[in-house]
N, C-alpha and C positions, 0 to 999 in steps of 0.2 A: 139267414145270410149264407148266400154260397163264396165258401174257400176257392180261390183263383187265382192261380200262379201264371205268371206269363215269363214263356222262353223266348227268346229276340229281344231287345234294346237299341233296335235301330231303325231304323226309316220308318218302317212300321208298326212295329214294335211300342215304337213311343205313342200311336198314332191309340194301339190299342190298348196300351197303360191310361191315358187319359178317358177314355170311354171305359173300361173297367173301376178306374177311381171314383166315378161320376154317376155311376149305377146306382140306386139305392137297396139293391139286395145282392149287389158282389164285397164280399173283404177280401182287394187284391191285397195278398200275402206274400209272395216273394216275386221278384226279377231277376230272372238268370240270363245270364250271357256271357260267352267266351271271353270277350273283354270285361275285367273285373271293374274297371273304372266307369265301363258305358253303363254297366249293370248298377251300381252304386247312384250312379247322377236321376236316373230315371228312378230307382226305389226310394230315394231319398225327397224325392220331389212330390210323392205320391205316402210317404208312411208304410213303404215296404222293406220285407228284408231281401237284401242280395246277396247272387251269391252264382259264382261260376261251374256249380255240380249241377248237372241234371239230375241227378239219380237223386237229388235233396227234396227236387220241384216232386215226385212222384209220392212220396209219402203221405198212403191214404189214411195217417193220424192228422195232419196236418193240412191236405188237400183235398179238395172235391171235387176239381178239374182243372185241368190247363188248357191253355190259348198258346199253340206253335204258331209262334212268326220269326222264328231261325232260317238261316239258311235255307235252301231249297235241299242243298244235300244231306242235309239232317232231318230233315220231316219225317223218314222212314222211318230212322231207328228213335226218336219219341215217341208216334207210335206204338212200334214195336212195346218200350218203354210202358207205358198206358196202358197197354191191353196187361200186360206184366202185373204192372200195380194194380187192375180193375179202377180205373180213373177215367172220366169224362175225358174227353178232349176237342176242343176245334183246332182247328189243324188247316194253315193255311193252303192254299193249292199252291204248287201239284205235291201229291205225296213223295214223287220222286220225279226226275227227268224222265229217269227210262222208267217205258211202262211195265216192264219187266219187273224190276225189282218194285213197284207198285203195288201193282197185284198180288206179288207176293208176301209185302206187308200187308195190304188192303186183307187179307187172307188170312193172315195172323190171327189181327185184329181181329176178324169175324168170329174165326174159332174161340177164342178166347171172350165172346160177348160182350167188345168194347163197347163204349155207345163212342160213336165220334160223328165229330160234323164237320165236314171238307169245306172251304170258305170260298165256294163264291155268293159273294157282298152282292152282282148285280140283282140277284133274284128277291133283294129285299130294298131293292130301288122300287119308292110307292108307286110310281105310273107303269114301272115295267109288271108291279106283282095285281096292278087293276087291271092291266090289259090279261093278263093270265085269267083271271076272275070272270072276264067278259067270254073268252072261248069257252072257257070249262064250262058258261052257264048257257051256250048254245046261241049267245044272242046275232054273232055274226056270220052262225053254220059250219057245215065244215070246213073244216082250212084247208085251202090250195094254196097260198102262195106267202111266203114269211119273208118281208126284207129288212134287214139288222144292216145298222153301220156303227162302225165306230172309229174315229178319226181322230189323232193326234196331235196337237199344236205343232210339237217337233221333236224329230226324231233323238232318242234318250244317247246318251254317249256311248260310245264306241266297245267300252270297256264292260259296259250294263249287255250291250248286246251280244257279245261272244258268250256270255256266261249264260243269259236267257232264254236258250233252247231253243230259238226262233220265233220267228212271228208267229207262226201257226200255235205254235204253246205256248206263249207270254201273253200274248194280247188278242189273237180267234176265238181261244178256247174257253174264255167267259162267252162268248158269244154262241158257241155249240154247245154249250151248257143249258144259256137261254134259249135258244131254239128248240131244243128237244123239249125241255121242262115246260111251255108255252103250247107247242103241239100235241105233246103227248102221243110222240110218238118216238122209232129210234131213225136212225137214216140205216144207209144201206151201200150209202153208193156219195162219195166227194171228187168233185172235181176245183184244183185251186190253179190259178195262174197269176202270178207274182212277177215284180220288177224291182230292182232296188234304184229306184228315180230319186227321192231325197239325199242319199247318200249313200253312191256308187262305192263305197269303198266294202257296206254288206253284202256286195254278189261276194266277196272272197271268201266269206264263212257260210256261202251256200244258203246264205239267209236273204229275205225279201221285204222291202218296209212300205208297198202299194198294193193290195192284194183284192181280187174277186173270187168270192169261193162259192160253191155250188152244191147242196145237199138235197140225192130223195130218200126221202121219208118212205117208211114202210107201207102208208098210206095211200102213197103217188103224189102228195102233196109235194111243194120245192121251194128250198131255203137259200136266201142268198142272200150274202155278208160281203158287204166291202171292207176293207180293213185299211187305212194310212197311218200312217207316223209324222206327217209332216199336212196342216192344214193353214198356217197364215193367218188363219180367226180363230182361233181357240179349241176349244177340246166339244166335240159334237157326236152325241152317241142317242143314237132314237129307232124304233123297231114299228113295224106296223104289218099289222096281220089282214091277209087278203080271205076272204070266205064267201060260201056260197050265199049267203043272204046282204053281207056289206063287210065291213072294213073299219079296224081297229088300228089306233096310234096312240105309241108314246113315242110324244116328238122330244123335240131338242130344248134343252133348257138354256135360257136365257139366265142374266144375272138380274135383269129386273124386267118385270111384265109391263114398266109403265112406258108408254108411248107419246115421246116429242112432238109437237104439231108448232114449226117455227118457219116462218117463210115459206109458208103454203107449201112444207115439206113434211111429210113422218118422219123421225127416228126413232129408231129401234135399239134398245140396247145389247150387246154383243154376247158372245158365247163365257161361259168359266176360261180362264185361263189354262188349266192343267186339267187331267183326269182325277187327280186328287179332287181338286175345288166343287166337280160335278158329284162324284161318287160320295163322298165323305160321311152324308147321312146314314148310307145304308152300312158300315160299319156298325154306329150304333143299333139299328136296328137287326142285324144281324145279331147283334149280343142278346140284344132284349130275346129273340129268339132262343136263342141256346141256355140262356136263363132262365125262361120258363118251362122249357124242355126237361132240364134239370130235374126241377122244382115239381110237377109234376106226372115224369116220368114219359109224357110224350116224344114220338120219334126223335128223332132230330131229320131236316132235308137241308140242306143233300148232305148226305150222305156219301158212306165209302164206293156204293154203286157208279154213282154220279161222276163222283172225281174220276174214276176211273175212265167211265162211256167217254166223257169229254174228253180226255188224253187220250184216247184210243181215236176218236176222232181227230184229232189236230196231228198223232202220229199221220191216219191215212192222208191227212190234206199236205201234210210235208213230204208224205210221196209223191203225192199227186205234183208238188213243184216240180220235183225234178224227174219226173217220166215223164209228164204233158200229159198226161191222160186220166179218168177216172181210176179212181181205186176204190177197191171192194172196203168196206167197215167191219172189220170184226171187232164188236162187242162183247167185252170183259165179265162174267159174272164171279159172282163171290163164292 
């Protein structure tokens, strides 16, 4: 049994208490969170202890890893924390807003031979990780051209997007995560052009919630991501890889496969309601991963590299808003 403490007790947090409870080789051990009552309700529902000290969650008598889903501006110094104690970690993204102090923890870390694993869930979404399986095995040649969408039912409240870092970092940057990691290759060069259409009140914080974004690959291959917040049918996220011999897709998931035939008409049944209801699997399976990583001794992906490349990308595409032009990618190493 691996010892698993989990920091966050909210949104997600709980999302990750239940899939850690549910495991058959995690004993979640404690739930911390700033709020001493949110931390209580969730440990108590699951057979843990709570308790509002981080510096409790790190003790390598009583821990074998933690799961960060605190705040975005605490993921650093947990980290930090971790590498401290020599304690496992996944560590939800981004390790930090600024890529600055990222790297800098990202860098700690390394020095001190943390193991950690940065949480992007989409790579362990099963049609996105069979299409990866199909290029790496050559069967569609090489890749020239990657088109990622991801589309929002409706744009999140007002108060979620000042704090969010923007579009290019809340919601692109699983997607430039998946693009490289799919290619295998890095970009080089982004161009993004964004409109705040759903709701004009995001041009005031410089932010954008309709977006096309444009990535070359070191390759000469090219990536392109549309990104919404606002779709009217539900939450719709699908990638399909163009190659020199054919063409790879993971399409859009529906809530049921099965098809209506009524009055000499089809129907089709419609998209997930939320990104939650679409992604939710790969949560678990993300765990399963980092549990057997654990267990024995295998990497973990992704990694501190990772979270990084991909924040460094979503930084260059947030320039690219607002100069209107390409901007060069400088990629982060450890």
């Amino acid at each position: 049994m691996q010892r698993i403490a989990l920091i966050g007790a909210g949104f997600m947090g709980s999302r990750h208490a239940a899939n850690l409870a549910a495991h058959p080789e995690v004993d979640l051990v404690a739930v911390c969170d700033a709020d001493g009552e949110r931390a209580a309700a969730v440990a108590r529902r699951y057979g843990a202890r709570a308790t509002t000290d981080p510096v409790e969650v790190f003790d390598r008598r009583r821990v074998d890893a933690v799961l960060v889903a605190s705040s975005t501006d605490t993921h650093a110094a947990h980290l930090r924390r971790a590498a401290d104690a020599g304690t496992a970690v996944l560590c939800e993204k981004p390790i930090d807003l600024s890529l600055d102090r990222a790297v800098a923890a990202a860098r700690y870390a390394h020095e001190r031979r943390c193991r950690a694993m940065i949480g992007f869930n989409r790579r362990f979404d099963r049609d996105h990780a069979e299409l990866k399986g199909l290029v790496d095995a050559g069967e569609i040649g090489e890749v020239a051209l990657l088109q990622l969408t991801s589309r929002g039912p409706a744009v999140p409240p007002l108060e979620y997007i000042v704090v969010s870092g923007g579009q290019m970092r809340d919601q692109a940057v699983h997607f430039f995560d998946l693009a490289r990691w799919i290619a295998g290759a890095e970009p080089t060069e982004v161009y993004a052009a964004g409109s705040a259409l759903a709701d004009p009140r995001i041009a005031a914080y410089d932010d954008v919630d309709t977006a096309a974004i444009t990535l070359r690959l070191t390759t000469g291959a090219l990536v392109q991501i549309d990104c919404a917040r606002r779709t009217g049918y539900g939450y719709d996220e699908r990638i399909e890889v163009l190659g020199a011999h054919g063409m790879a897709e993971s399409g859009r998931h529906r809530t049921s496969s099965v098809v209506r035939y009524v009055d000499g008409a089809g129907r089709t049944a419609g998209m997930h309601p939320g990104w939650l209801e679409r992604v939710l699997p790969t949560y678990a399976a993300e765990l399963e991963h980092f549990v057997d990583a654990l267990e024995t001794g295998a990497p973990f992906g992704p990694g501190l590299v990772d979270g990084l490349r991909a924040q460094a990308i979503a930084e260059a595409a947030t320039r690219s808003l607002a100069s209107r032009r390409g901007e060069p990618v400088e990629l982060p190493g450890l």
